[in-house]
Structures are given as structure tokens and as C-alpha cells.
ZALOTOR-508018 format. One line per 2 residues: number of its first residue (from 1); their letters; for each residue z, x, y of C-alpha. Coordinates in steps of 0.25 Angstrom, whole numbers, plus 2048, in hexadecimal, padded with zeros to 3 digits. Last residue first. Layout:
ZALOTOR-508018
NUM) A) Z,X,Y ~ ...
end
This chain:
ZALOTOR-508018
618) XX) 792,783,882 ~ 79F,78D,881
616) XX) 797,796,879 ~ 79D,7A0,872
614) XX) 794,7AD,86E ~ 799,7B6,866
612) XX) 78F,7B7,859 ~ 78F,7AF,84E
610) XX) 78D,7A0,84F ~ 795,793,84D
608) XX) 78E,787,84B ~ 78A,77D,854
606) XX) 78E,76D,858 ~ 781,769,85E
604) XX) 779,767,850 ~ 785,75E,84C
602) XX) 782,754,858 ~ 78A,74E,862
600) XX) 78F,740,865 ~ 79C,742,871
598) XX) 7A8,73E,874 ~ 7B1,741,87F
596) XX) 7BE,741,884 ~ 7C7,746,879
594) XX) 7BB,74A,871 ~ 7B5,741,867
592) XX) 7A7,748,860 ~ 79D,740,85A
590) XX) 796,748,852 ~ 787,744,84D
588) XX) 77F,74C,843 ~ 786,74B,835
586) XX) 785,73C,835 ~ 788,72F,82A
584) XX) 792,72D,835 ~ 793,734,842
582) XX) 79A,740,840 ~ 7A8,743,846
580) XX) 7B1,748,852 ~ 7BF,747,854
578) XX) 7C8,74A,860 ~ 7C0,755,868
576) XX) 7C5,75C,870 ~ 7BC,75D,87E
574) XX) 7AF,762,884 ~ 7A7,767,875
572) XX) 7A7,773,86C ~ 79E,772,862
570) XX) 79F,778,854 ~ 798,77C,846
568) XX) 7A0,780,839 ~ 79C,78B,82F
566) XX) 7A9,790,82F ~ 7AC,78A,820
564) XX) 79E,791,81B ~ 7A3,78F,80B
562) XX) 799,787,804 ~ 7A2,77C,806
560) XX) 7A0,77D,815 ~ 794,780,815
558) XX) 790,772,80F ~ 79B,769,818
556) XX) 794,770,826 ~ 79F,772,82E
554) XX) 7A0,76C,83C ~ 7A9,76F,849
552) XX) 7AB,767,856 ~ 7B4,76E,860
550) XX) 7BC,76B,86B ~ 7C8,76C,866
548) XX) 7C6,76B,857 ~ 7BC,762,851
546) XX) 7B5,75F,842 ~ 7AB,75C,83B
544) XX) 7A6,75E,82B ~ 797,75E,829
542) XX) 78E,75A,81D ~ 792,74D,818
540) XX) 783,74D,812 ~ 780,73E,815
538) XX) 786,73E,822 ~ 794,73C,823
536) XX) 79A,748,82B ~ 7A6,74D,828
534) XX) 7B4,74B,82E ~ 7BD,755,835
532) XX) 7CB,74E,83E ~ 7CD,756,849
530) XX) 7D0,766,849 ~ 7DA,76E,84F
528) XX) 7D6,77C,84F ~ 7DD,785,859
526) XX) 7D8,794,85F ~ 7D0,78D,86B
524) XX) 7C5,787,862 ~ 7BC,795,865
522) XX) 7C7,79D,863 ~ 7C7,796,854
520) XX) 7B9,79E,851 ~ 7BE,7AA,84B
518) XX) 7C7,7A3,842 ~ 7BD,79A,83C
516) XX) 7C0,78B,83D ~ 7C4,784,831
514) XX) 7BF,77D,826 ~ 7C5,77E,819
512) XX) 7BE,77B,80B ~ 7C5,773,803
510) XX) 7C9,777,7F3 ~ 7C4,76C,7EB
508) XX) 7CE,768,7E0 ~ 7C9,76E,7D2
506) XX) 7D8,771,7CE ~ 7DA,762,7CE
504) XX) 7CE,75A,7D1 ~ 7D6,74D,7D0
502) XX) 7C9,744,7CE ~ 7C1,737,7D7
500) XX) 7C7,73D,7E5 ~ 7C4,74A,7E2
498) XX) 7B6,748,7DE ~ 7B0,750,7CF
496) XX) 7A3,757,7CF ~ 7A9,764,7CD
494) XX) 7B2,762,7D8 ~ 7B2,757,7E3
492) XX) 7B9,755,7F1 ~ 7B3,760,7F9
490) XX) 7BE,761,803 ~ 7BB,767,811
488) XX) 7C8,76C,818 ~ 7C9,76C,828
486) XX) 7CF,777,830 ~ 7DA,77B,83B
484) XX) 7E3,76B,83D ~ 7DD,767,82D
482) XX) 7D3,75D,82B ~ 7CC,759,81E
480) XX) 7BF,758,81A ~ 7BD,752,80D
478) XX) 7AE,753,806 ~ 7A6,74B,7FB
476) XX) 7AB,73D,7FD ~ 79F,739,800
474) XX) 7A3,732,80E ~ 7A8,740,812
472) XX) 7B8,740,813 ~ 7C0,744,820
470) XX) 7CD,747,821 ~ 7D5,74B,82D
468) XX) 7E4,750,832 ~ 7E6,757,822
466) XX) 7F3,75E,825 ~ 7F3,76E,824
464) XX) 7FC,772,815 ~ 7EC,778,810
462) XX) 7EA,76C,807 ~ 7EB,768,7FA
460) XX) 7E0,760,7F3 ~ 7E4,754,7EC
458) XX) 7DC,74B,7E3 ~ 7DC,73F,7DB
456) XX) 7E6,738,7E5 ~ 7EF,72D,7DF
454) XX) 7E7,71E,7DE ~ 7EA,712,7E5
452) XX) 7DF,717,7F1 ~ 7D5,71B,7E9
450) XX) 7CC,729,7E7 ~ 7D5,733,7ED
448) XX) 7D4,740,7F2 ~ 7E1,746,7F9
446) XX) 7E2,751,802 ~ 7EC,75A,806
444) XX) 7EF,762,812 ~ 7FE,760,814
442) XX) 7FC,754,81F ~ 7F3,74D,815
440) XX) 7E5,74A,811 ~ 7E0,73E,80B
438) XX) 7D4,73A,803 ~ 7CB,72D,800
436) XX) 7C1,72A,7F6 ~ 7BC,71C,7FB
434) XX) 7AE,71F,7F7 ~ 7A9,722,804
432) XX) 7B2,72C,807 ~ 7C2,72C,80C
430) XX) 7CB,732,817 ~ 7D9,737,819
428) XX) 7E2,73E,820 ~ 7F1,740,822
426) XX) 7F9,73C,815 ~ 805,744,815
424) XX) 808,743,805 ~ 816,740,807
422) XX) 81B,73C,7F9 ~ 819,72C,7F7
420) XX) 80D,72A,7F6 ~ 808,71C,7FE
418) XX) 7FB,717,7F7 ~ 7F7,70B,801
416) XX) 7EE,6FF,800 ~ 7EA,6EF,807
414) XX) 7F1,6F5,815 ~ 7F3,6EA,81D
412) XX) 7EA,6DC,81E ~ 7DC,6DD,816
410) XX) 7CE,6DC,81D ~ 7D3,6EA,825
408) XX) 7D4,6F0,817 ~ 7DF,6FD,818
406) XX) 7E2,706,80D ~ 7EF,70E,80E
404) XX) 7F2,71C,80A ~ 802,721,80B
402) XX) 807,72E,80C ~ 807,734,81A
400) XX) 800,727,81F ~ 7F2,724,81B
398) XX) 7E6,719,81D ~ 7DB,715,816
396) XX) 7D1,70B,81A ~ 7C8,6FF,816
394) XX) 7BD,6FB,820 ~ 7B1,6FF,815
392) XX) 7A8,709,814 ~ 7AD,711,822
390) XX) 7A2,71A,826 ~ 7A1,728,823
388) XX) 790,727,81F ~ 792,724,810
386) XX) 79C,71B,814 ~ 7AA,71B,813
384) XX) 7B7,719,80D ~ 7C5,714,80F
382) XX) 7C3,717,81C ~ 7CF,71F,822
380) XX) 7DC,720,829 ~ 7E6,72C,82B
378) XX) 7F5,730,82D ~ 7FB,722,82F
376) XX) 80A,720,833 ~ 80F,71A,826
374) XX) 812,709,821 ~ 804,705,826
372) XX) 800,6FB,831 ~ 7F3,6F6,832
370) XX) 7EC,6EE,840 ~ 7E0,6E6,841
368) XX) 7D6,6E1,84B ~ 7D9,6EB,857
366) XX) 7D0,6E8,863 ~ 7C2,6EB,866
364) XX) 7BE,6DD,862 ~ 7B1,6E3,85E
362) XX) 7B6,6F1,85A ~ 7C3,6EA,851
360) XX) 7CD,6F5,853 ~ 7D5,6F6,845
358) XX) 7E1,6FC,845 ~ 7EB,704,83C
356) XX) 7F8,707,83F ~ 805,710,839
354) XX) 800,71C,844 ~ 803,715,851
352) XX) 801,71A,85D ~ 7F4,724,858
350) XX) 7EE,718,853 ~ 7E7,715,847
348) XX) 7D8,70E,848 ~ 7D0,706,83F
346) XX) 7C2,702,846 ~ 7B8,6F7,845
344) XX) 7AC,6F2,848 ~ 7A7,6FF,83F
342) XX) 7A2,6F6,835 ~ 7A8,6FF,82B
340) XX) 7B7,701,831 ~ 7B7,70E,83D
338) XX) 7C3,717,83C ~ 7CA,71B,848
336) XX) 7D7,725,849 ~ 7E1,728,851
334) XX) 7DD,71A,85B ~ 7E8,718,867
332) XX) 7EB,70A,865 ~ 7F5,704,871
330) XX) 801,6FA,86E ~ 7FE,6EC,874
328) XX) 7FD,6E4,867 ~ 7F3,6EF,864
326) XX) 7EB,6F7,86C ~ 7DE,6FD,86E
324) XX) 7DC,6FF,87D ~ 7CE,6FF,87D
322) XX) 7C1,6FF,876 ~ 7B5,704,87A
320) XX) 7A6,703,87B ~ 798,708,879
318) XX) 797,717,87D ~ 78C,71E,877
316) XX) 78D,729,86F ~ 783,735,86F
314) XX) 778,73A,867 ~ 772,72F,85D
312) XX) 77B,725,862 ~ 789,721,85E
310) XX) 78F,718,865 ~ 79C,719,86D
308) XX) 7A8,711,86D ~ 7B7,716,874
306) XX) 7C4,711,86E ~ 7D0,70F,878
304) XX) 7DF,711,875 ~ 7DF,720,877
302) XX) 7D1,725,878 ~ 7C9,720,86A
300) XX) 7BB,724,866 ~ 7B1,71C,85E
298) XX) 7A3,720,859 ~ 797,714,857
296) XX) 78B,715,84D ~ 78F,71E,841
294) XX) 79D,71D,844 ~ 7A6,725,849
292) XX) 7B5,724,84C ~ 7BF,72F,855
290) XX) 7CA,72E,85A ~ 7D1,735,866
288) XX) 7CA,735,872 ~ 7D4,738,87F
286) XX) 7DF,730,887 ~ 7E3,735,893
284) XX) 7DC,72C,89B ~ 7D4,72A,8A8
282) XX) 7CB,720,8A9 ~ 7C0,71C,8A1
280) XX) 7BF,717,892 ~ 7B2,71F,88F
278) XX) 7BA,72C,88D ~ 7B4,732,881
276) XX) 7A8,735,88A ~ 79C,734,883
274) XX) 794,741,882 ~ 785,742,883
272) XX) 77F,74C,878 ~ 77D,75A,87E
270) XX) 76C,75D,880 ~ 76E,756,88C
268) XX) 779,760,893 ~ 77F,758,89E
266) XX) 787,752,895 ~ 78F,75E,895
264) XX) 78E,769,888 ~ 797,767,87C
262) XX) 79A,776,879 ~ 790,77E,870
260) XX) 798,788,868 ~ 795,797,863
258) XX) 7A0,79B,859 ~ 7A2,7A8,854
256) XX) 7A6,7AE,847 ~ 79E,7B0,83B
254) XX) 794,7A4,83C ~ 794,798,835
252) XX) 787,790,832 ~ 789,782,835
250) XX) 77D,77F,83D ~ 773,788,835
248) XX) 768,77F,833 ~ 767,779,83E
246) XX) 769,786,848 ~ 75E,78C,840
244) XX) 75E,796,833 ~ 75E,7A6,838
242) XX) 769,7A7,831 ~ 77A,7AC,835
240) XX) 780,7AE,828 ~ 789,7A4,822
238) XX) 799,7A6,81E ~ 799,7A9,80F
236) XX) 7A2,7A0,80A ~ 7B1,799,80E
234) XX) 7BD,792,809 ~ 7BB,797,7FB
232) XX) 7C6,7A0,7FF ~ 7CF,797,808
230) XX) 7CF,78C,7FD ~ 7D0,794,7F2
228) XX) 7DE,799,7F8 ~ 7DF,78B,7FB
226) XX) 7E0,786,7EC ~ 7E7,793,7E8
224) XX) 7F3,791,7F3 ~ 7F4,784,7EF
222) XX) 7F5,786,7E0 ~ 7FE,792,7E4
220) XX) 808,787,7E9 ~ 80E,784,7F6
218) XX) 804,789,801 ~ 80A,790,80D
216) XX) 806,79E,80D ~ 7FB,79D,801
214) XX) 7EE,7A0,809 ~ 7F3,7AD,80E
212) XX) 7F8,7B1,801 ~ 7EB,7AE,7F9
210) XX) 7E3,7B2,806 ~ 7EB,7C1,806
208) XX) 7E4,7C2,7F6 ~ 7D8,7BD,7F8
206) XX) 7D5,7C7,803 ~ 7D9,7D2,7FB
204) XX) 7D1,7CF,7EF ~ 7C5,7CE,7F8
202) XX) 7C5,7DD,7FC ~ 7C8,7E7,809
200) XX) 7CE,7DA,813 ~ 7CA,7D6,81E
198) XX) 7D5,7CE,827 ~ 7D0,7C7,833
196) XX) 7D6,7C3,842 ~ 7D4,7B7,84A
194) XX) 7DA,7B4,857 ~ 7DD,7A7,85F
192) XX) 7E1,7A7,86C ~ 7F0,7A4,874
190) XX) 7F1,7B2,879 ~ 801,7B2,875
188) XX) 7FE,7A6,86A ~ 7F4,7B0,863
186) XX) 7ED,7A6,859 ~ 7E9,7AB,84B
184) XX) 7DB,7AA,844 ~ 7D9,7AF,836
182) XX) 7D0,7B9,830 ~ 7CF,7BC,820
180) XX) 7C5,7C6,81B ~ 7BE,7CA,80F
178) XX) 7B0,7CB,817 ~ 7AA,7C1,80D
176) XX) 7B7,7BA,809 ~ 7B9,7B4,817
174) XX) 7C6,7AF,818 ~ 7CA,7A5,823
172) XX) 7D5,7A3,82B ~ 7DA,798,837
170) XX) 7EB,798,834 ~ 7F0,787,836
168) XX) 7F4,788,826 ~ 7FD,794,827
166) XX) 7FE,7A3,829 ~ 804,7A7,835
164) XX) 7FF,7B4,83C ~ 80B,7BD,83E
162) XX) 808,7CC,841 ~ 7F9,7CF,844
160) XX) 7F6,7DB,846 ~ 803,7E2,844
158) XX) 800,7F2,847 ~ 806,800,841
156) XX) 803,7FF,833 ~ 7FA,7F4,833
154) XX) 7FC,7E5,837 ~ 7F8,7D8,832
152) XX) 802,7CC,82F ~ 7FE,7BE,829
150) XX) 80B,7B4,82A ~ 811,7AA,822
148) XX) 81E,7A1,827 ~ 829,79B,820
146) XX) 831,7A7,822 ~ 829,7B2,826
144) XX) 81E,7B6,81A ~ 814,7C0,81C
142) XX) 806,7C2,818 ~ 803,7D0,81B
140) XX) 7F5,7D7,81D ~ 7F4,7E6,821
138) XX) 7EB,7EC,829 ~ 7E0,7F6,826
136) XX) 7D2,7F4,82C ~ 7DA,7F1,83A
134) XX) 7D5,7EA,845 ~ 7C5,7E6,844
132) XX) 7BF,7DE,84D ~ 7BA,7D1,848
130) XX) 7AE,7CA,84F ~ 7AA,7C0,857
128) XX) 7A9,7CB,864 ~ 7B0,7C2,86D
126) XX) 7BB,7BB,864 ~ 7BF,7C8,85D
124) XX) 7C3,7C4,850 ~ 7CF,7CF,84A
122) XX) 7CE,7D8,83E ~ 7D8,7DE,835
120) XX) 7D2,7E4,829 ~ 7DB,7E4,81C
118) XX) 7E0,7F0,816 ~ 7EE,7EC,812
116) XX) 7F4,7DF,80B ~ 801,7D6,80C
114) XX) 804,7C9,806 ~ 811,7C2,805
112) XX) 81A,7CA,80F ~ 827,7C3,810
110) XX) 82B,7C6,81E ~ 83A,7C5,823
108) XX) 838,7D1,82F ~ 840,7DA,828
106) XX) 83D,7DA,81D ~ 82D,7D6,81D
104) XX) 82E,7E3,826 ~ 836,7EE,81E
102) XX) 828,7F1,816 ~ 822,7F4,824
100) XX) 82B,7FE,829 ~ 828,80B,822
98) XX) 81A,80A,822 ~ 81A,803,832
96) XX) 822,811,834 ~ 817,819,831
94) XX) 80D,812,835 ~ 812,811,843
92) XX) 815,81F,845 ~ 806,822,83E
90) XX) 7FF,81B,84A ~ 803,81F,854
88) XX) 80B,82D,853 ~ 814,82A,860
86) XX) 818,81D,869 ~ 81C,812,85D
84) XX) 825,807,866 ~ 831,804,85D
82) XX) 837,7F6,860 ~ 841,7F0,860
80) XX) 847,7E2,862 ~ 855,7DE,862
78) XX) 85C,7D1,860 ~ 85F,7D4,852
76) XX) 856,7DE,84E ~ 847,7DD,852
74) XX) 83B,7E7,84F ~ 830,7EC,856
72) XX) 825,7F7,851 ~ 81D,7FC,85B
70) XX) 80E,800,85E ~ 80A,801,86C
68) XX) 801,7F8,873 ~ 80A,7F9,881
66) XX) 811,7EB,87F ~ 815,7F0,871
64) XX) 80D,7ED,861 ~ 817,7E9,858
62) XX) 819,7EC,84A ~ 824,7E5,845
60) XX) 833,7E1,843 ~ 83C,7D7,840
58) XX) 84A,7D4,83C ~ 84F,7E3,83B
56) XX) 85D,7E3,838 ~ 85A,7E5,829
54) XX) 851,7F0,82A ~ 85B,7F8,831
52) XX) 859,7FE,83F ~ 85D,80A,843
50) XX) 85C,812,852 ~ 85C,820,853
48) XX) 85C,82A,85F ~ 85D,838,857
46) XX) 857,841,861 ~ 84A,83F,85A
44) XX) 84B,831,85C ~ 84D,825,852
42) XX) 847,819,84E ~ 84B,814,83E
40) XX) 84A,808,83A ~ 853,806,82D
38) XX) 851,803,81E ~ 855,810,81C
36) XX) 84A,817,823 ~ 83F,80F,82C
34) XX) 83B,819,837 ~ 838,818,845
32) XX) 837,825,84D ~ 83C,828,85C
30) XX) 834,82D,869 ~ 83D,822,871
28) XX) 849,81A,86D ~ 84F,80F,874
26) XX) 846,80A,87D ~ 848,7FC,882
24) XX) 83D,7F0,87F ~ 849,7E9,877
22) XX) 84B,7F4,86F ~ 841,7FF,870
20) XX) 83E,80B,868 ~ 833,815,86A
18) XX) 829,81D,862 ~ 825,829,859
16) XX) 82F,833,855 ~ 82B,839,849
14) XX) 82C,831,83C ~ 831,839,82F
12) XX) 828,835,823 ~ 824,82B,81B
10) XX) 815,82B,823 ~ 80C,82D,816
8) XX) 814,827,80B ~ 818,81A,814
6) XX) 80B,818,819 ~ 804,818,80B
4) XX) 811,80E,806 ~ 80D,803,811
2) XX) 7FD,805,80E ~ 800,800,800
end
């Protein structure tokens, strides 16, 4: 090990090479720092010593001073020291890191779970788009503080990177190709986002530190196998820029960069024409929060008032609104809208009162009908749907934390339920067109079921990151679900065989995990907070969609499951959007709900990332 090489080759008497400080105040100069006896040692040619033992010591580390010089700093009781190295840079420090560093997890309460050595240290530059190299032969350690995991890198005289968490909300990425593992970390002191990679000398050792980076936190070594294979098989060869056309490579991914195009002002004609999200006049606080399309007409809310638009072939027309929904004089702010089958309707939950379930009557443009359930609802949903995402019938399902409840607006109350009676955390939920239906939960897992009064025929764990949105393809083929960072996409059969028809065991599809690259979160301002993702209903289910921010982003499904994970387009637009979605049975049309705007746009304006280091702000 490189810790026992420095040992041999620098155990010998240390010459004066620093200077001590307590409290920022000198108390030695020109002195040496030794570890003998299970004691640091610092002391003066003229016989100046100061001791202390192993055991009063309750932190200490490398450090690097005001003045860039290399220190090591240390705290006892209420006092902290630090030696400042002045002399024989860098072998003092080598020396004496050799001597020190197997007391560290000791003294500092670490339990080092994985350490390795000659890995490249590499950080993103945001300018150039590329990595600069830092060291080619650092050291790795997963360390253990408490309840709390962290990666550390440092060599033999520097601390690179000293306690990054590990845990769900960490953006990584492995790339087996260049045998490399980068991740993102934000530096709360300069308030930005930076990304760094490890490259490591062979495979095997990659492997090795993501089996023990991937299993801080999970329960069982089933768990930690199942999403070991995840991250792994997670992602393919990432494709090489071609001479093919704009069209024909729309999703291609690139290495780093991103160029974007930024909604450009109406005064642009080549943009689509926007219709402004505040069509109920005046001035208000109130912003668009949900979102429902249909293949002819799009509905937005704005606090207790419903906006209508129609959908032409580039742009939505406004057509009416509905206001002040309330009931029994008790305002209706809509969470969530799902249009019935006719579409003269719409079933709506409020933000004020999440144990309701109305029905707005278009025509009357007044609530119809009201359902109360036993639990704060998590989710509702379609019982199924058409081949094109439309409702098939007016029946709906809806979900507390554990319970599941079948709702027919031409019955009175709740005609079904399946209420379980561990906490299974029910927090979203959709269903296909053959009334298949699954359901995720606030731990990450999803259930695939087949029939209401029946038990689950499948269970994927998850990741422990609550499941916020679910969205199922009308064939049943493909899930996606959303997390805060990144969205899974669920094949749903094996062999031949569906998940929600079989329990496929040990055969359970392994999801693929959508996330934006690390070199690219700059862009999204360090922070990922995505709206609910659904998938495009044409006849080839071909795309997923999602928002963060600002931001509109699409994956093709295909290059997705042949690994090309970042292979994702975007558009930046004028404000947050809300929601966005696909016009049914479509794979062209977006509408997009920002918080006062909405818009029609086209999949061919929303581009794909490209190499090189150009950002265009549009």
C-alpha cells in the first residue's frame, strides 16, 4: 500500500520544518511534527515541545492556510492548532501525513468502508468543457461518520475533496468506457455547482468502489445488487457526433456542453405565438398550476379560476374561462385535472382540501358532483385509457397513503377500495388502456397490478427517493416515473412475459435512470426539481417529457433502452414552467404551462445538446 512505501522510505528523524499555532497565535517556530508514542509531537531544536496524545485529539486534517500554504489542524477540547509546514515541501508533509494517517479514522470517529489508490483526480471546467486534470494518483476513501456517508480525496500532502455526501439526492454517472465515475457537488460558500471525476487504472477497480458507493443506504445485498446493475447497465456507448442531419439526429447526446434556444419574443414570427397564461385580467398573485390536454382543447388553472384554449395546428387559442370555483361557498384551487371521456367534464382535487374529489360540469361550468374519501388523497387517475391517452371510460382510481379507491360518477361514493394495512405510502399512480394499473410510493416502490380486488403481481424496489409522478404508456409497454433529481423508465415485461399479468421474480425489469449530466447542471442553475414526466402517446410511444426550472427536456424511449441515457433535447423558455405534456395521440405538439404563460410548441424547436463551448442564451 502506498501508506506503508512512505512509512519505509521517510521513517526517519524529522528536521525542523514549520510552525505551530494555537488559536492563530504562534507558539512554536522552525519546530518538527512527529507521531511517537501514540503522541503528536512538535518541538524546537532548543528543546521547546509541545504533546499531544491520540486520544485528546478530536479532529484533525490537512488544511490548506489563508496564505495557500499546507497545514495540518487539529482540535483538543476547546483549542485548535494548527501546524503550518514552512520547509522541505513536499516531503515534510509526506512524511508526516505516512505517519499520521492510519490514526485518522480514530481520531476523527471515521469507519472507512472503502479506500483505494492511483485514481486520477479530474475537475469540469465550465468554460473549456472539458476535465483538467489534478492529480493522477490520489487516493479514494468512503468514509462513515455516524449515520452519515461521505466520499474523500486527498493525497499525501492535500484534501481534495473532503466530505462530499453520498446519498439519493448525489448527480453521478459512471462511464465504463473511459472507467470513470464523476459527480456533481454544490459549493455552499461560492453558492455553484462543480463537477469532478475519478478515472481509474482498470475496470475491476471501478466496480469495486461503485458496489460500495452504491450500497450506503440500502437495506439488503439484494438491494444493493439489484441497483448495483442498475447504475451499470444504466448507460451505453454514448454516440459520436455524424454527418447525418439535424432531423435525423435530434436526440443525439454529446459529451458535455449544451447549446440552447430560449423562447424568442413574439415579435420573432418564426416562434410560435404565445397565449398568455393570465387571460383572467387584473392583477394577481395567483399563478398556473394545472395542467390538462386534450386532443382538441388544453385546460389551465390559476388559483380558483380554470382557463380554456383550443388547440390549433400551431398555437392555442383562447376560447373561455371558468371562474371562482367554489363549493358551498368554500373556494376550489384545482392540484390536479383529469378530463372524463367526453371531455364536457373534468375531475379535480383541491389544494384546500385533499380528502375531496369534484366534478366541474364544462357546460354549466360549475361543480356537479363531490367525493369524499376516509384519507388525504395522494394521487387520481383514469382507470384506463385510449390508445391515444385519453380517458376509456369515466371511471377513476384514486389513492391515500394506503388505501386505493375506484370512483364511478354514475354510482354514488366510492363503488371499490383495497385499503392494506402496513404503511405502504401510496403517492402516485397511473394506468394503461387495459385497465392495468400501478402505483408508486413515497420509499421509491412500485407496484403493477392487473385488478383492483387482487394483491400486487409485481414489486420493484426503489432507490428510497419518493415517487412524486407516474405516467404509463397506453400499451402498457413502458412506466415512467418521477423522482425530485431524475426519472426512471420501467419496461414492464421479461421474456415475453408482462409485470402486471405474472410476479417476474428475479426476472423484474431493472429501470433505467434518467438524470441530467453533471457537466450540464450549471446550465439548470445547480438544482434539479422536475414536474410530473409523462410519454408521448402517438403510436410509437417514442418520447419521455419533462420540465425543471425553466426548462423542457425530452429522451427518446429507443436510445434510452439501448443505453444513451443523456441523450436528451432541451429548450429553455421565459418563466417556470408548471407542467407541460404532448397533445394526445402526438409526438409533435408540447404544450407548455409556465406560471404565466402557456404556449404550443414544436418537438423540432426543442434541441439537442452539442459538443463544443458555445451556450447560447437565444
Amino acid at each position: 500500500m502506498v501508506l506503508e512505501h512512505i512509512k519505509n522510505i521517510f521513517n526517519r528523524q524529522l528536521p525542523p520544518v514549520g510552525n505551530l499555532y494555537r488559536n492563530k497565535q504562534s507558539i512554536l517556530e522552525s519546530a518538527s511534527i512527529d507521531v511517537k508514542d501514540r503522541k503528536v509531537v512538535c518541538c524546537t531544536e532548543t528543546g521547546e515541545k509541545e504533546e499531544f496524545p491520540i486520544k485528546d485529539i478530536e479532529y484533525l486534517d490537512f488544511v490548506q492556510t489563508e496564505s495557500q500554504e499546507v497545514g495540518v489542524m487539529f482540535v483538543t477540547g476547546k483549542t485548535k492548532w494548527v501546524f503550518v509546514f514552512r520547509k522541505n515541501l513536499p516531503t515534510s508533509v509526506v512524511q508526516f501525513y505516512g505517519k499520521i494517517a492510519s490514526h485518522m479514522p480514530e481520531i476523527n470517529g471515521w469507519k472507512v468502508i472503502y479506500t483505494g489508490d492511483h485514481a486520477s483526480y479530474m475537475v469540469y471546467n465550465h468554460e473549456t468543457s472539458d476535465y483538467r486534470l489534478v492529480d493522477d494518483n490520489a487516493t479514494i476513501s468512503i468514509i462513515e461518520i455516524g449515520q452519515e456517508t461521505f466520499l474523500r480525496v486527498n493525497n499525501q500532502y492535500k484534501v481534495y475533496r473532503k466530505r462530499d455526501h453520498i446519498g439519493p439526492e448525489c448527480e453521478f454517472y459512471i462511464d465504463q468506457g473511459t472507467k470513470s465515475f464523476s459527480w456533481a457537488a454544490s459549493e455552499k460558500q461560492k453558492e455553484e455547482c462543480r463537477v469532478f471525476r475519478l478515472g481509474f487504472m482498470m475496470t475491476p477497480s471501478l466496480l469495486s468502489f461503485i458496489s460500495i458507493y452504491l450500497s450506503v443506504g440500502k437495506a439488503t445485498s439484494d438491494e444493493t445488487e439489484y441497483f448495483e446493475k442498475m447504475e451499470i447497465d444504466n448507460y451505453g456507448a454514448e454516440a459520436e457526433e455524424s454527418d447525418e442531419s439535424e432531423e435525423e439526429a435530434e436526440a443525439e447526446s454529446s459529451d458535455y456542453t449544451v447549446h440552447t434556444v430560449k423562447t424568442a419574443q413574439a415579435k420573432n414570427p418564426t416562434q410560435p405565438k404565445t397565449a398568455s397564461g393570465n387571460i383572467f385580467g387584473g392583477k394577481t398573485k395567483e399563478v398556473n398550476k394545472a395542467l390538462a390536454v386534450g386532443k382538441e382543447k388544453t385546460f389551465v388553472s390559476r388559483g380558483s379560476n380554470i382557463g380554456v384554449f383550443r388547440n390549433d395546428s400551431d398555437e392555442l387559442e383562447f376560447v373561455t374561462s371558468v371562474r371562482d370555483l367554489a363549493i358551498k361557498g368554500n373556494r376550489i384551487d384545482p392540484k390536479k385535472m383529469l378530463l372524463t371521456q367526453a371531455g364536457e367534464s373534468i375531475i379535480l382535487s383541491d389544494s384546500f382540501n385533499p380528502t375531496h374529489l369534484y366534478k366541474l360540469d364544462l357546460n354549466a361550468g360549475k361543480i356537479a358532483e363531490t367525493w369524499k374519501t376516509e384519507d388525504d388523497l395522494t394521487d387520481f387517475f383514469s382507470s384506463a385509457k385510449n390508445t391515444e391517452g385519453e380517458p376509456l371510460n369515466n371511471e377513476f382510481l384514486s389513492i391515500s397513503k394506503n388505501s386505493i379507491y375506484k370512483i364511478d360518477p354514475r354510482a354514488t361514493g366510492v363503488v371499490e377500495g383495497k385499503k392494506y394495512a402496513t404503511a405502504t405510502k401510496f403517492s402516485a399512480g397511473d394506468a394503461n388502456a387495459f385497465g392495468e394499473f400501478a402505483i408508486g410510493s413515497q420509499t421509491g416502490d412500485i407496484r403493477m397490478y392487473d385488478k383492483l380486488d387482487k394483491r400486487a403481481k409485481t414489486l420493484l424496489p426503489g432507490l428510497g427517493d419518493a415517487i412524486i409522478g407516474m405516467f404509463i404508456s397506453p400499451s402498457g409497454r413502458y412506466i415512467i416515473c418521477t423522482c425530485k433529481t431524475y426519472l426512471m423508465l420501467v419496461t414492464t415485461d421479461a421474456n415475453g412475459v408482462s409485470g402486471f399479468k405474472k410476479s417476474l421474480g428475479k426476472e423484474k425489469p431493472v429501470p433505467k435512470k434518467l438524470r441530467i449530466r453533471p457537466e450540464h447542471l450549471h446550465h439548470f442553475s445547480g438544482e434539479i426539481n422536475f414536474t410530473n414526466a409523462s410519454i408521448s402517446t402517438d403510436p410509437e410511444e417514442k418520447c419521455v417529457i419533462v420540465s425543471t426550472g425553466t426548462w423542457v427536456i425530452i429522451w427518446d424511449i429507443q436510445k434510452v433502452l439501448k443505453g444513451e441515457v443523456f441523450s436528451y433535447q432541451i429548450k429553455e423558455n421565459e418563466h417556470l414552467v408548471v407542467s407541460n405534456s404532448f397533445v394526445p395521440g402526438d409526438n409533435e405538439k408540447i404544450v407548455v404551462a409556465m406560471d404565466d404563460d402557456i404556449q404550443l410548441i414544436k418537438r423540432s424547436t426543442v434541441k439537442r445538446p452539442k459538443k463544443g463551448n458555445v451556450y447560447q442564451k437565444g
